[in-house]
PyMOL commands that place a pseudoatom at each C-alpha (Angstrom):
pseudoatom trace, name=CA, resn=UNK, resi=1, chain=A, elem=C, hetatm=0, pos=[14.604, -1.133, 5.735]
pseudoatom trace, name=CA, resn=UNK, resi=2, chain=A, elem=C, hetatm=0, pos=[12.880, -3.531, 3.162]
pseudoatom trace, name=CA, resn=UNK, resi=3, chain=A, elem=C, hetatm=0, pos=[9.368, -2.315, 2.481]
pseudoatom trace, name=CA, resn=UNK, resi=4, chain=A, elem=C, hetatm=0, pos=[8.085, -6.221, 3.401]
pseudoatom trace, name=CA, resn=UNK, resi=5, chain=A, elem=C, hetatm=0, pos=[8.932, -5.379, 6.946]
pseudoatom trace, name=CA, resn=UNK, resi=6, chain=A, elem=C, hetatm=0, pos=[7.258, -1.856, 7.983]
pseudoatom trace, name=CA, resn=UNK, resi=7, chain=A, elem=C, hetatm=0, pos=[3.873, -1.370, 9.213]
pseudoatom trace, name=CA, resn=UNK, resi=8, chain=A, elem=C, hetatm=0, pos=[0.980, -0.025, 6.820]
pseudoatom trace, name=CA, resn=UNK, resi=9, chain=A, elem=C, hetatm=0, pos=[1.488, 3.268, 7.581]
pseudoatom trace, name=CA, resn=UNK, resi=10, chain=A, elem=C, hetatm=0, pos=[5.241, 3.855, 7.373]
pseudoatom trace, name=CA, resn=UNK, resi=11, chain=A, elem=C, hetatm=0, pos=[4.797, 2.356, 3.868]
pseudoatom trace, name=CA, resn=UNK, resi=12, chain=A, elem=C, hetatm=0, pos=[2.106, 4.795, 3.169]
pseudoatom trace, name=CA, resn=UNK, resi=13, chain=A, elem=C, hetatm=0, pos=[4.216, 7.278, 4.526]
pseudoatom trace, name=CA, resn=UNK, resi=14, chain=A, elem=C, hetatm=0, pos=[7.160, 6.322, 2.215]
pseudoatom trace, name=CA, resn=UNK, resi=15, chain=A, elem=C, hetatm=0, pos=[4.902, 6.777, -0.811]
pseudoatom trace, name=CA, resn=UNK, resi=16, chain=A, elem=C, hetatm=0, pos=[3.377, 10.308, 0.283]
pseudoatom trace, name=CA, resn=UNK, resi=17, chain=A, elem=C, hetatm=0, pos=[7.058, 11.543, 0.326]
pseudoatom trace, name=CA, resn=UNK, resi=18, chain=A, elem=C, hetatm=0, pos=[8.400, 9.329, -2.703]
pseudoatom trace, name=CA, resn=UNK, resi=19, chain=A, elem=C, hetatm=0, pos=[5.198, 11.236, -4.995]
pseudoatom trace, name=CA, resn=UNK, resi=20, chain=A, elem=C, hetatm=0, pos=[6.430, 14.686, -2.960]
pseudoatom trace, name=CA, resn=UNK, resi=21, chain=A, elem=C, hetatm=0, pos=[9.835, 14.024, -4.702]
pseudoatom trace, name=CA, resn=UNK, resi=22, chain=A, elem=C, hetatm=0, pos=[8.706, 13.431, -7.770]
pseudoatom trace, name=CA, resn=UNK, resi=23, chain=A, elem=C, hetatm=0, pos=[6.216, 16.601, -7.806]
pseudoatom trace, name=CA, resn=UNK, resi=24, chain=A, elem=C, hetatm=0, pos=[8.769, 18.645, -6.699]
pseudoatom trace, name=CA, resn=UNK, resi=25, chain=A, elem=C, hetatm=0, pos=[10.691, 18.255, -9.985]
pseudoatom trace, name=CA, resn=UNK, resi=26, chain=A, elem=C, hetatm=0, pos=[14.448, 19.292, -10.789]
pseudoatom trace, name=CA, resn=UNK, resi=27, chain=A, elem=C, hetatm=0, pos=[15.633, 15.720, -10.485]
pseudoatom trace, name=CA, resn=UNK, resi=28, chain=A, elem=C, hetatm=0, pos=[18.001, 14.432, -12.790]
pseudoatom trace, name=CA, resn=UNK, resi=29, chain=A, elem=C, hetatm=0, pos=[16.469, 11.550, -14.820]
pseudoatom trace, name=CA, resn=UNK, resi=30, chain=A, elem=C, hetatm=0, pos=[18.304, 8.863, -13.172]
pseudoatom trace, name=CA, resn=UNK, resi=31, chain=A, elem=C, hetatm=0, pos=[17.218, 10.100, -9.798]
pseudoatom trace, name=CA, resn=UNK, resi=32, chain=A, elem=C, hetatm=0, pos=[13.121, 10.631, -11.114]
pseudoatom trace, name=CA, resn=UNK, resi=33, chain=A, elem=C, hetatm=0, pos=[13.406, 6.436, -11.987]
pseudoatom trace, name=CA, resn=UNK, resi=34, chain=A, elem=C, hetatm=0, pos=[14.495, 5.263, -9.121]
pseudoatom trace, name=CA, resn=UNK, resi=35, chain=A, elem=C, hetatm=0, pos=[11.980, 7.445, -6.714]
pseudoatom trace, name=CA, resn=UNK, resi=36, chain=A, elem=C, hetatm=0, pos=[9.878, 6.050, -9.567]
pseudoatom trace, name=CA, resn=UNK, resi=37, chain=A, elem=C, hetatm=0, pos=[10.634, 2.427, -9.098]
pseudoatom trace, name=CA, resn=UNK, resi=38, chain=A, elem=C, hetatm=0, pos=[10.757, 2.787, -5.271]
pseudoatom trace, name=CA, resn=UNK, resi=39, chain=A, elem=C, hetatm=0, pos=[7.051, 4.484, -5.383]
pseudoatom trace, name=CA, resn=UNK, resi=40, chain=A, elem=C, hetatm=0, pos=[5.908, 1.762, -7.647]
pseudoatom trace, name=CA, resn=UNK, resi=41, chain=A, elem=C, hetatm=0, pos=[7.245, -1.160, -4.930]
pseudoatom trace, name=CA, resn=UNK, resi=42, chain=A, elem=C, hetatm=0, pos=[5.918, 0.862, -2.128]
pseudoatom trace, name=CA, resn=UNK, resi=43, chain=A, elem=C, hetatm=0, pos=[2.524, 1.270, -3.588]
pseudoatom trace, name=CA, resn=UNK, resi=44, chain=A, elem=C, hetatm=0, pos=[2.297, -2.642, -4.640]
pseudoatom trace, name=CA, resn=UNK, resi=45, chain=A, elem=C, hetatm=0, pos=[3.236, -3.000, -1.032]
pseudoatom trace, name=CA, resn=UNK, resi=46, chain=A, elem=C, hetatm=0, pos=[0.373, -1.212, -0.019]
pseudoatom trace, name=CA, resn=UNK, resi=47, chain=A, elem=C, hetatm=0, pos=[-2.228, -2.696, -2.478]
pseudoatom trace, name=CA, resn=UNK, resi=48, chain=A, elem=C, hetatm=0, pos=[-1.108, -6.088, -0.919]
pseudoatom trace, name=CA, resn=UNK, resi=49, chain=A, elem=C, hetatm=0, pos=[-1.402, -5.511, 2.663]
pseudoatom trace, name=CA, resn=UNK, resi=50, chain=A, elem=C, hetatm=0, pos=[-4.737, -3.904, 1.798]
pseudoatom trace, name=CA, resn=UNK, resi=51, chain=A, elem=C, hetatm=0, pos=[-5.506, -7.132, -0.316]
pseudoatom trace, name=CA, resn=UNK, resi=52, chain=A, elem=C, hetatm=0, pos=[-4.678, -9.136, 2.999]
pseudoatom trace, name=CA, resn=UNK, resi=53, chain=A, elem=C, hetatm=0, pos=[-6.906, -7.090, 5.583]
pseudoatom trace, name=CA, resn=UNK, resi=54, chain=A, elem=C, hetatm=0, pos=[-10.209, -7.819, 3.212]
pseudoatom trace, name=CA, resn=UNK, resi=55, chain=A, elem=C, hetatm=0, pos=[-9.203, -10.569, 2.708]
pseudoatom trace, name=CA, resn=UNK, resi=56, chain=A, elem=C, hetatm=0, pos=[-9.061, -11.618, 7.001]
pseudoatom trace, name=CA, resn=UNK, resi=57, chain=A, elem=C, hetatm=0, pos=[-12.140, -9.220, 7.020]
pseudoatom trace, name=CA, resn=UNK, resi=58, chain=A, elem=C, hetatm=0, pos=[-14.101, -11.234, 4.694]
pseudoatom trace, name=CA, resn=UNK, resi=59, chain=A, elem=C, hetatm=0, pos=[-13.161, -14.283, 6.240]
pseudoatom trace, name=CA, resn=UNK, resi=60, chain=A, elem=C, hetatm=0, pos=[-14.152, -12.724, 9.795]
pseudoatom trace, name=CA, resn=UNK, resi=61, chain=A, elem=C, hetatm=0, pos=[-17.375, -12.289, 8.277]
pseudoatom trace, name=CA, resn=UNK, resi=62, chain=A, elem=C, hetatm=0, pos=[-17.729, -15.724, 6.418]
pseudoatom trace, name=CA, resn=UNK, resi=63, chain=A, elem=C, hetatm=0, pos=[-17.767, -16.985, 10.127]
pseudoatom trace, name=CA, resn=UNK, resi=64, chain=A, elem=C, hetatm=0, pos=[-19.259, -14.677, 11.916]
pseudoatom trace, name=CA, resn=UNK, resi=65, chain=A, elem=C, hetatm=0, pos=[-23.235, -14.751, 12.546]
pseudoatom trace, name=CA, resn=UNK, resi=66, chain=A, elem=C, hetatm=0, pos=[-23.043, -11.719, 9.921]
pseudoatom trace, name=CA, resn=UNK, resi=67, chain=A, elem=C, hetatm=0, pos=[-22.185, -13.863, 7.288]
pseudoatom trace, name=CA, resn=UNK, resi=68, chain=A, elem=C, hetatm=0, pos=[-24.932, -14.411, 4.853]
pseudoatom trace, name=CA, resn=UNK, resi=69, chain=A, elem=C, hetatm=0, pos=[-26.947, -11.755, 6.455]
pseudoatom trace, name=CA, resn=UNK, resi=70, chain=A, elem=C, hetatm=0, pos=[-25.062, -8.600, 5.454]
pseudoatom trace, name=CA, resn=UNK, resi=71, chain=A, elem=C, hetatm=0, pos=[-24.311, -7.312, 1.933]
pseudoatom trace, name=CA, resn=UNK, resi=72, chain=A, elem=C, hetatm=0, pos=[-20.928, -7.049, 0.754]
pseudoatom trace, name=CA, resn=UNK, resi=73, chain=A, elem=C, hetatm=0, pos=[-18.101, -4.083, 1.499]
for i in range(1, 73): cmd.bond("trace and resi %d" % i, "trace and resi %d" % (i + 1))
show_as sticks, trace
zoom trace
């Protein structure tokens, strides 16, 4: 499954055992790049669904009575 269509959390979850991989050593070179390159698109997945919730959060708040009123994150 393409990493654009799972949840937060399984994505997270993909990374946690993509790093595990990695940290466990022994794999041949070829095999450490692409757990490399796979951890690198699963943690830029991450970074932008996190991007997107502040980014609905802050906007929540823009229009919200809270929005002048409270400091920021």
């Amino acid at each position: 499954m393409n990493a654009e269509e799972l949840s937060f959390e399984e994505v997270f979850r993909g990374l946690h055992e993509t790093i595990a991989h990695l940290e466990q050593g022994g794999l041949p070179l070829q095999e450490a790049i692409e757990h490399f390159e796979r951890g690198m698109q699963l943690a830029n997945r991450c970074a932008a669904i996190l991007d997107g919730a502040e980014l609905q959060v802050t906007r929540l708040l823009e229009t919200s009575h809270l929005g002048g009123d409270e400091p920021a994150f």
